[in-house]
VOFILUM-894384 format. One record per residue: residue in three letters; chain; residue number from 1; x, y, z of N, C-alpha, C, O in turn. Coordinates in steps of 0.05 Angstrom, whole numbers, padded with zeros to 5 digits, always signed. Layout:
BEGIN
   r c   k     nx     ny     nz    cax    cay    caz     cx     cy     cz     ox     oy     oz
 Ala A NUM      X      Y      Z      X      Y      Z      X      Y      Z      X      Y      Z
...
//
This chain:
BEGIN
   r c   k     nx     ny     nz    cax    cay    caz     cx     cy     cz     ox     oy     oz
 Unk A   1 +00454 -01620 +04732 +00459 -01594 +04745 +00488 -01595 +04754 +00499 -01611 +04769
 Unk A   2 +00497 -01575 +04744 +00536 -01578 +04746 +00530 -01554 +04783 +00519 -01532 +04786
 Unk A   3 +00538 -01567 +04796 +00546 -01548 +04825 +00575 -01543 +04824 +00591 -01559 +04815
 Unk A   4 +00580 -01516 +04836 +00612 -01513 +04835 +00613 -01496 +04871 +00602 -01476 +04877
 Unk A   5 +00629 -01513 +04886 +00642 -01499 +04905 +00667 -01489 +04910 +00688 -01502 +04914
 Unk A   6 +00666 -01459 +04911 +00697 -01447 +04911 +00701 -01437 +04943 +00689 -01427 +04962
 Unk A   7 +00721 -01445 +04939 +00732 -01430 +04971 +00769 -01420 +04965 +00784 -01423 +04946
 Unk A   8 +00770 -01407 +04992 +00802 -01396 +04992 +00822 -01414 +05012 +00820 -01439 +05011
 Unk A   9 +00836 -01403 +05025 +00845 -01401 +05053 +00850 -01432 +05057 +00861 -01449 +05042
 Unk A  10 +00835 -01436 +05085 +00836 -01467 +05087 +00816 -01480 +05082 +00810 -01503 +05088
 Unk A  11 +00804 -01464 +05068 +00772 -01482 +05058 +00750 -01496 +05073 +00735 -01515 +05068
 Unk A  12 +00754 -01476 +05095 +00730 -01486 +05122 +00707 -01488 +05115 +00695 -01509 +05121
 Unk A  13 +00693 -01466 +05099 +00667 -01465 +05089 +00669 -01478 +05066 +00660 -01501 +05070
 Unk A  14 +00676 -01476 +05048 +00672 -01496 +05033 +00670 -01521 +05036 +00654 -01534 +05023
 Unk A  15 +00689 -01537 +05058 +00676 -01557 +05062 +00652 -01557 +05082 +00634 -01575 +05078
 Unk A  16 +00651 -01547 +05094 +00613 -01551 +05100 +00597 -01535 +05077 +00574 -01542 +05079
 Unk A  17 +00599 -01524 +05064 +00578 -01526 +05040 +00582 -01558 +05025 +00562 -01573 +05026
 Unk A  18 +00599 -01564 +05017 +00599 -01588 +05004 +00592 -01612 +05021 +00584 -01630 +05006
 Unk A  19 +00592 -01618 +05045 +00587 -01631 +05069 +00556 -01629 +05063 +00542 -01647 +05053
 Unk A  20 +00546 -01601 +05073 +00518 -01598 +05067 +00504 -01601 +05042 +00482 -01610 +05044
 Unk A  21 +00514 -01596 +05018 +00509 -01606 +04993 +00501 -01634 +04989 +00482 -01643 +04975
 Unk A  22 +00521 -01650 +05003 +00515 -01679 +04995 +00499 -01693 +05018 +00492 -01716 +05013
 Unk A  23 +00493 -01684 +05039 +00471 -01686 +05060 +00439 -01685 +05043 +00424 -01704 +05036
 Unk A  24 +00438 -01660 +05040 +00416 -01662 +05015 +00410 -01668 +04997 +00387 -01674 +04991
 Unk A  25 +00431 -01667 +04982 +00433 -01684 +04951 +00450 -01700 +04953 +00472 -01698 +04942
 Unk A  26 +00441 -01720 +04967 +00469 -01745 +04958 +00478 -01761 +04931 +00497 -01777 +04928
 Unk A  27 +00459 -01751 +04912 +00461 -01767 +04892 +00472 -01753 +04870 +00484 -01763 +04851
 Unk A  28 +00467 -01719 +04875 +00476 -01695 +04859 +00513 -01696 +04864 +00525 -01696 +04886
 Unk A  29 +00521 -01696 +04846 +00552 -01692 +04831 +00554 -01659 +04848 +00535 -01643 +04849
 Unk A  30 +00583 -01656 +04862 +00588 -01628 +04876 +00618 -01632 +04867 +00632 -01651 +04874
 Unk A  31 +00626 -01608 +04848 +00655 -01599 +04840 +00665 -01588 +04871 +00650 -01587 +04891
 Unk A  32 +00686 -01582 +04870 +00702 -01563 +04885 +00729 -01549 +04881 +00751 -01558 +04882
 Unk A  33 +00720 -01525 +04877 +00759 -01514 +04874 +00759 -01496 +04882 +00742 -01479 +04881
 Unk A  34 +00786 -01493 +04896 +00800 -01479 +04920 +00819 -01463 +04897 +00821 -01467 +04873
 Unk A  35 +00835 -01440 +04920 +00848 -01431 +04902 +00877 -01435 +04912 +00895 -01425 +04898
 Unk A  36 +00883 -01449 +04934 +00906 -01467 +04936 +00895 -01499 +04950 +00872 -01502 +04958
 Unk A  37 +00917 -01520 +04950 +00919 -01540 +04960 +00895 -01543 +04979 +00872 -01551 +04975
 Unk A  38 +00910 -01531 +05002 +00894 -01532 +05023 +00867 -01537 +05033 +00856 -01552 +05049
 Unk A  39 +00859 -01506 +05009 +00823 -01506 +05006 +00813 -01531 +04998 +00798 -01545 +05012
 Unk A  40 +00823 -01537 +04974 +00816 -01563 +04957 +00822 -01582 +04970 +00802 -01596 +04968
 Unk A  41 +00838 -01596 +04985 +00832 -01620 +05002 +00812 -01621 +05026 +00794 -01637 +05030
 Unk A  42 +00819 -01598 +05041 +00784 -01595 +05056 +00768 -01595 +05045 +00751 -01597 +05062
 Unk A  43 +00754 -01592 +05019 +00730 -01600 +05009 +00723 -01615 +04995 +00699 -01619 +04990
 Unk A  44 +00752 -01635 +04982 +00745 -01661 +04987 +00741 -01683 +05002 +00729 -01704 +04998
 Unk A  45 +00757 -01672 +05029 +00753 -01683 +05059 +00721 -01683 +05060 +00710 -01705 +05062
 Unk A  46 +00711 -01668 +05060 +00679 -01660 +05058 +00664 -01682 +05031 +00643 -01693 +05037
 Unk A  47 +00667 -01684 +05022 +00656 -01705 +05002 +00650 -01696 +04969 +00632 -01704 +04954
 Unk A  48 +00673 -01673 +04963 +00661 -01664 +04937 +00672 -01696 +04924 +00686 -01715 +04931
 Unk A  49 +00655 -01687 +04899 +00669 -01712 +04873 +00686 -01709 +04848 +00694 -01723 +04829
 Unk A  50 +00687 -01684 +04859 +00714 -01673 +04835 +00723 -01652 +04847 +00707 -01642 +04863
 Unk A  51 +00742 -01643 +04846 +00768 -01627 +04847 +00792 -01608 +04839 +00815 -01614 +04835
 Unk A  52 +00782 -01590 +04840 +00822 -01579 +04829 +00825 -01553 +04833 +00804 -01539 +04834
 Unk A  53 +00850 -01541 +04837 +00859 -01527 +04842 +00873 -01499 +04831 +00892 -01500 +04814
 Unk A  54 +00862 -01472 +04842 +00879 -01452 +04812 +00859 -01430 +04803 +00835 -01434 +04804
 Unk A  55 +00867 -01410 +04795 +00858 -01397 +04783 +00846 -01409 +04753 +00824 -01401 +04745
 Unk A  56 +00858 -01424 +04739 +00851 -01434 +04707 +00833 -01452 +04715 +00816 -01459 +04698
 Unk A  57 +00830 -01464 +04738 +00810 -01488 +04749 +00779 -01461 +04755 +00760 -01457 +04741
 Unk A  58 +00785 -01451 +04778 +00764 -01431 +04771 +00745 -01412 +04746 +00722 -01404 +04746
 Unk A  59 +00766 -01410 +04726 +00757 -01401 +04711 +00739 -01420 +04694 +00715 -01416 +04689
 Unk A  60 +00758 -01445 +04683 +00736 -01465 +04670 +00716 -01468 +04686 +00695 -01458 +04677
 Unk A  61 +00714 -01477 +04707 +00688 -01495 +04726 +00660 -01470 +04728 +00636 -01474 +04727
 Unk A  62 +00679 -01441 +04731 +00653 -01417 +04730 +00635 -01417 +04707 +00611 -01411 +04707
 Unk A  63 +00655 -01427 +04680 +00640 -01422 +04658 +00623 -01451 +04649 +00609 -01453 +04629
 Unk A  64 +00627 -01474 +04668 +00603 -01497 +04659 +00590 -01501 +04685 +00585 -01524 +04690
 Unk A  65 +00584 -01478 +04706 +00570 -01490 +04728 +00547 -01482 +04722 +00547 -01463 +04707
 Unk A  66 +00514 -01494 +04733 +00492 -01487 +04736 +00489 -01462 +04761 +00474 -01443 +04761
 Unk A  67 +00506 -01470 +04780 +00502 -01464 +04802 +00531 -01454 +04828 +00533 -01471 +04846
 Unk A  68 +00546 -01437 +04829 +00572 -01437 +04842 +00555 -01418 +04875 +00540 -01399 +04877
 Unk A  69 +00567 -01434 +04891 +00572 -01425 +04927 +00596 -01421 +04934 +00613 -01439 +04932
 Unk A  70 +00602 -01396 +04944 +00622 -01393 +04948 +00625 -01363 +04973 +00604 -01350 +04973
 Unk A  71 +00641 -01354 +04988 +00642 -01329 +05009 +00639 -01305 +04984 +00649 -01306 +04961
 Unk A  72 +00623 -01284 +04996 +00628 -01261 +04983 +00651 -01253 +04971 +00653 -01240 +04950
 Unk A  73 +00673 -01262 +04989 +00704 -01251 +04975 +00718 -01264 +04955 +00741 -01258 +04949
 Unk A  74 +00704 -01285 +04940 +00717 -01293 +04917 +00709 -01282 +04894 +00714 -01294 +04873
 Unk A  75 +00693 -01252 +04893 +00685 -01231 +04878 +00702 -01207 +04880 +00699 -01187 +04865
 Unk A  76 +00720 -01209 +04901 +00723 -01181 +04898 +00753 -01189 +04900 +00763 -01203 +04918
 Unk A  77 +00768 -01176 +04876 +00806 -01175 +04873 +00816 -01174 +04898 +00808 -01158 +04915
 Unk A  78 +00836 -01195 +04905 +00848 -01189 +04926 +00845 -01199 +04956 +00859 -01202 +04976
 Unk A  79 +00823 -01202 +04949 +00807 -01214 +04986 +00824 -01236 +04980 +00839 -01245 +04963
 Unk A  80 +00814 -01242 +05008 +00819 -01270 +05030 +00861 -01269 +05023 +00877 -01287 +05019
 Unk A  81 +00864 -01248 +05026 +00893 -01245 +05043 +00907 -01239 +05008 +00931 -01243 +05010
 Unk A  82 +00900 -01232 +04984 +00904 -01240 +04965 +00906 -01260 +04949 +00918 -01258 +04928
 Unk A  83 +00891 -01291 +04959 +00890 -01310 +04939 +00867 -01297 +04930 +00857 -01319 +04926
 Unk A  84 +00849 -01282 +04923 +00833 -01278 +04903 +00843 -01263 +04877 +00852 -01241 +04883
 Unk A  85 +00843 -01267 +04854 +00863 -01255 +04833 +00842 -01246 +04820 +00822 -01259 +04813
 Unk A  86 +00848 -01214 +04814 +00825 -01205 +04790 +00814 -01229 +04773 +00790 -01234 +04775
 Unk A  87 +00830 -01243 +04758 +00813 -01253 +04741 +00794 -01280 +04750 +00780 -01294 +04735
 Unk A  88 +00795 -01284 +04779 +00781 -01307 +04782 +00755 -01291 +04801 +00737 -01306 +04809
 Unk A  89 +00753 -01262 +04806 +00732 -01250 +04811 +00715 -01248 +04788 +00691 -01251 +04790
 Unk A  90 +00729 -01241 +04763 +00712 -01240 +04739 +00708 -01257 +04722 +00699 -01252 +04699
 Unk A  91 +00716 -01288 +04735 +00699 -01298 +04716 +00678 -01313 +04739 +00655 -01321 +04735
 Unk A  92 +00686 -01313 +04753 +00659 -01318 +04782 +00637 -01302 +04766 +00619 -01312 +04754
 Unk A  93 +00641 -01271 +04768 +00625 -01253 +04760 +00612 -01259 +04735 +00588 -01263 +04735
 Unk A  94 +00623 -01261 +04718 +00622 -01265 +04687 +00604 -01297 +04688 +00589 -01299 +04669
 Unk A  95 +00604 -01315 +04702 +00590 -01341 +04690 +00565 -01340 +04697 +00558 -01327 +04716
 Unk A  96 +00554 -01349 +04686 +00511 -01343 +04675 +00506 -01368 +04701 +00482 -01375 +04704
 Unk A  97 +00520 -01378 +04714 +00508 -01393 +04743 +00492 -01374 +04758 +00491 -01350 +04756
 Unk A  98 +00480 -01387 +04772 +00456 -01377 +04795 +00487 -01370 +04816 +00505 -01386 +04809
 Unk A  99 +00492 -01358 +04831 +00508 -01352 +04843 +00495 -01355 +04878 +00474 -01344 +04885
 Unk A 100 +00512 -01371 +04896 +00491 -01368 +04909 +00526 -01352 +04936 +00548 -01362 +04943
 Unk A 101 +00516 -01333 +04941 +00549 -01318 +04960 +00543 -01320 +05001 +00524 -01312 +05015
 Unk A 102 +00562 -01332 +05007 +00556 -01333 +05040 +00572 -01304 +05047 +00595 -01297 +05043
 Unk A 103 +00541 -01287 +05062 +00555 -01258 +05075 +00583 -01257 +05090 +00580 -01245 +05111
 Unk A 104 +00599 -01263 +05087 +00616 -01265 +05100 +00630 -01235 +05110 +00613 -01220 +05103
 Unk A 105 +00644 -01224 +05118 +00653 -01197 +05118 +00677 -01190 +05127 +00682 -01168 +05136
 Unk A 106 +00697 -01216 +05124 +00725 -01219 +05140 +00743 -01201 +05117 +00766 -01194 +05122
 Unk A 107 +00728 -01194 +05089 +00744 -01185 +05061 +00745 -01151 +05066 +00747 -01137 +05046
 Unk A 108 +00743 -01139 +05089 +00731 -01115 +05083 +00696 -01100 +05071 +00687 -01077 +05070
 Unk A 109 +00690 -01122 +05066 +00663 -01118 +05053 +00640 -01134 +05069 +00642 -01157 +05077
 Unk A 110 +00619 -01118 +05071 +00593 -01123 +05090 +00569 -01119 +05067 +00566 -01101 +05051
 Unk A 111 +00556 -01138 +05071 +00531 -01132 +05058 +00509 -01119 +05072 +00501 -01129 +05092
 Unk A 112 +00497 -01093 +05062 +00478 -01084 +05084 +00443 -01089 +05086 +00426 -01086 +05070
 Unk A 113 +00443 -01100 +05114 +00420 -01107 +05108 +00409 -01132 +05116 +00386 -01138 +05122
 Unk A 114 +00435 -01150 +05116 +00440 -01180 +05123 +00445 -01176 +05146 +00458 -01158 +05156
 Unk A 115 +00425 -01207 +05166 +00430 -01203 +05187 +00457 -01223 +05202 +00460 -01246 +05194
 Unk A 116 +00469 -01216 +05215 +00490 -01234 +05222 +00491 -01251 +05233 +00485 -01246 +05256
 Unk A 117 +00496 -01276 +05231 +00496 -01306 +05237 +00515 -01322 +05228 +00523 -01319 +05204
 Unk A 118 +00525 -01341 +05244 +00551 -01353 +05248 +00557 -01363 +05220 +00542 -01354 +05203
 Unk A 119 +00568 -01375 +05216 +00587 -01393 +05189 +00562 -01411 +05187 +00547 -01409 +05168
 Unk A 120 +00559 -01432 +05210 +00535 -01449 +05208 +00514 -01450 +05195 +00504 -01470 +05183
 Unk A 121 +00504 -01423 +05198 +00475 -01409 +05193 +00471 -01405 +05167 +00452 -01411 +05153
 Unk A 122 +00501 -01387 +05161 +00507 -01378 +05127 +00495 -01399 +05114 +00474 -01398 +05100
 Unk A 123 +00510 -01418 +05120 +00525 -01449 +05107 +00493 -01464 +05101 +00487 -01472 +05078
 Unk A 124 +00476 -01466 +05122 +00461 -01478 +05122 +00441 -01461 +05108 +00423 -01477 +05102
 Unk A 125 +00433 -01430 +05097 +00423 -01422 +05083 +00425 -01428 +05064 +00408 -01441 +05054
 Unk A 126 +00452 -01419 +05048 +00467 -01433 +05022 +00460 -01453 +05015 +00467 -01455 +04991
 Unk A 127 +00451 -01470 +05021 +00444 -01504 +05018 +00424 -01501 +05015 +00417 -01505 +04991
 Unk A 128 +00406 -01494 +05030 +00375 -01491 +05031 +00369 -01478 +04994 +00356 -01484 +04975
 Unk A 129 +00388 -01458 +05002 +00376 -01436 +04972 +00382 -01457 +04951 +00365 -01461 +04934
 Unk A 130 +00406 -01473 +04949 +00418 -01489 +04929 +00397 -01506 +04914 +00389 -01504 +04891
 Unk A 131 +00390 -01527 +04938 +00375 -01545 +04938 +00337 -01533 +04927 +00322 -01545 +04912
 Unk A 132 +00332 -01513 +04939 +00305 -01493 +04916 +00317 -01496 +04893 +00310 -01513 +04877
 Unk A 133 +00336 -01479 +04890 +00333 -01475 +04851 +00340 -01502 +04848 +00326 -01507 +04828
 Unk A 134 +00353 -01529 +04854 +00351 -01544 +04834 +00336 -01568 +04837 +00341 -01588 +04823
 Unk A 135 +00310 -01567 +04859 +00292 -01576 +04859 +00265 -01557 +04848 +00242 -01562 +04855
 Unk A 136 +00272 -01539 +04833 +00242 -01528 +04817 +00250 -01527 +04803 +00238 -01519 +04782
//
């Protein structure tokens, strides 16, 4: 099962998804790519086992993951201050992974319906959901 963690910014959540990832699955392989430096060393600080950085890193890793976690805003052009680049929304969008998105709503965008709970909560959902699909 290929896992892919994307994050932006400074890669806070991403590394506690990947933190939390390998809490539960310690034995399960966790990618990570950021879409600068920054992100990508906080989530290898966090314990992913691979790495890299970029829009062309995103795009490959979307198209061989089973499974990508990542904030709502790495779907939509532009978020997270503009490191999100059209084309790394569409191929997020575009890859046949189970997608699993933390509500986040710092992008302009709210999901309605979702109830609100800290980063923690997200984070610790996301894992939870992760860890179902790739234990059934």
């Amino acid at each position: 099962m290929n896992i892919l963690v994307i994050d932006a910014q400074g890669g806070g959540m991403g590394r506690m998804l990947v933190e939390g990832l390998k809490r539960a699955l310690p034995e399960q392989p966790v990618i990570a790519v950021g879409t600068n430096a920054l992100a990508t060393s906080a989530m290898l600080k966090g314990g992913a086992d691979q790495a890299a950085t970029g829009e062309n890193a995103i795009r490959v890793c979307a198209a061989k993951a089973d499974i990508i976690l990542a904030p709502l805003g790495m779907v939509l052009a532009d978020a997270m201050l503009g490191e999100v680049t059209a084309e790394m929304a569409v191929a997020i969008g575009r890859s046949p992974a189970r997608k699993i998105f933390l509500p986040v709503s710092r992008c302009q965008a709210t999901v309605a319906g979702v109830a609100k709970m800290t980063m923690a909560e997200a984070v610790e959902r996301a894992v939870a959901e992760a860890v179902g699909v790739i234990r059934n």
